[in-house]
C-alpha positions in Angstrom: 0.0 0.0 0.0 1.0 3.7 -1.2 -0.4 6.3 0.3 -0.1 10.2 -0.8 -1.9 12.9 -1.8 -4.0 13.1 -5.0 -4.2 9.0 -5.3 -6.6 7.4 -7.3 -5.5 4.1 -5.3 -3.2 2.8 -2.8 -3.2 -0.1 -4.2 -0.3 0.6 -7.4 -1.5 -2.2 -9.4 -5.1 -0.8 -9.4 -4.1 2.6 -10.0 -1.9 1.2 -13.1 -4.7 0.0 -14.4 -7.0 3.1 -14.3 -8.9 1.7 -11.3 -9.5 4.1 -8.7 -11.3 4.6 -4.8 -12.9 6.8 -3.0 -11.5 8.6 0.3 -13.4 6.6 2.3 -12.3 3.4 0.5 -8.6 4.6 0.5 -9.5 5.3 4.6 -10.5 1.9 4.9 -7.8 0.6 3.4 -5.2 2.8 5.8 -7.4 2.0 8.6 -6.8 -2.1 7.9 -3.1 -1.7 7.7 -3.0 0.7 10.6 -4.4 -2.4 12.7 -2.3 -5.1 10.8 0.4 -2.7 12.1 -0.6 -2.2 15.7 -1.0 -5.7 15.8 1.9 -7.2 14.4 4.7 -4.6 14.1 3.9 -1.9 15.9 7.2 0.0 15.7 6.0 0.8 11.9 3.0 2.3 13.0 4.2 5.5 13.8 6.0 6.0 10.6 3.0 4.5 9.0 0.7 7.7 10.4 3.0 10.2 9.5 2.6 9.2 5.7 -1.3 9.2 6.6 -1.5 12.5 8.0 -0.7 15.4 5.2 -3.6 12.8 3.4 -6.7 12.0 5.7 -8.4 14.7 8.0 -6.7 14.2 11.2 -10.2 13.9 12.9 -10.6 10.2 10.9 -6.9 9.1 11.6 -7.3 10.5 15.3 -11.1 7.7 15.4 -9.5 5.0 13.9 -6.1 5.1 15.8 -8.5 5.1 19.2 -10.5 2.6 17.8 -7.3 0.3 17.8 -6.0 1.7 20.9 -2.5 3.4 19.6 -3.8 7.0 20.0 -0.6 7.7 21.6 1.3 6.6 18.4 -1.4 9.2 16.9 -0.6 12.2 18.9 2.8 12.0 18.4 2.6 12.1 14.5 0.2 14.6 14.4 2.7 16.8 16.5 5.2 16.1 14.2 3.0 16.7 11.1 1.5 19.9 12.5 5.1 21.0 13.3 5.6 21.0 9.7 3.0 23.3 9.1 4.0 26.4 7.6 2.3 28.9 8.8 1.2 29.8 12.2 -2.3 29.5 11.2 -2.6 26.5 9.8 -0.6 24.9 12.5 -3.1 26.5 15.2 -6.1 25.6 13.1 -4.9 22.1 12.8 -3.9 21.5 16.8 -7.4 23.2 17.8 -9.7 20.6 15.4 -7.7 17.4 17.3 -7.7 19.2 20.4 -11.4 18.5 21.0 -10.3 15.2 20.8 -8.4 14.7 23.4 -7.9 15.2 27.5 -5.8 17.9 28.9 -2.8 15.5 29.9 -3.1 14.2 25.9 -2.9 18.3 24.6 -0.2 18.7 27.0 1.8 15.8 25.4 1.3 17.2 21.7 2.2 20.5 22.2 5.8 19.1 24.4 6.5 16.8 21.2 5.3 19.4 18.6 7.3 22.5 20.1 10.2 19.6 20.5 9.8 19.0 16.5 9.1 22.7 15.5 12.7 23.9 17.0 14.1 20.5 16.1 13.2 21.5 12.0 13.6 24.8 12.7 17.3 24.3 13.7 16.2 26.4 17.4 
């Protein structure tokens, strides 16, 4: 599975072949391999929801990855994908649509790792 933005499929050979999916099939298909990984090799999830999170709206990823029980995994990549936000704006917009999400002691933790990241990128 390849997931990016603009995909008409994350499966490649379906995409070669002009076959394509709708978001909430490609979710589906992300949310599957995000429990294959939780299950099975859970070290790759992490890296696996950063790919996700530039793609899906972070309020889907943030469901499924509780659904599964790895929201930790998930706040950490959506600090590190809302770190590399560009503007202020869109990196305050993004934190306060999760941020209804989640409990004080869960905010807390993803704005340590995302000002960690931010002046990590940064060079700060």
């Amino acid at each position: 599975m390849h997931f990016e933005r603009g995909m008409a499929c994350c499966n490649r050979f379906r995409a070669k072949a002009g076959l394509c999916c709708d978001l909430d099939h490609q979710l589906e298909c992300a949310s599957i391999e995000m429990a294959r990984l939780a299950q099975h090799a859970p070290a790759d999830l992490f890296p696996f929801l950063l790919t996700l999170c530039p793609i899906f709206p972070a309020d889907m990823l943030l469901v499924r990855a509780r659904q599964i029980g790895h929201f930790d995994e998930f706040i950490k990549a959506a600090a590190y994908h809302c770190a590399t936000l560009r503007t202020v704006t869109e990196r305050r917009l993004f934190a306060g649509f999760i941020a209804g999400y989640m409990t004080a002691g869960q905010i807390q933790t993803f704005r340590s790792l995302h000002e960690a990241e931010w002046r990590r990128l940064r060079g700060k």
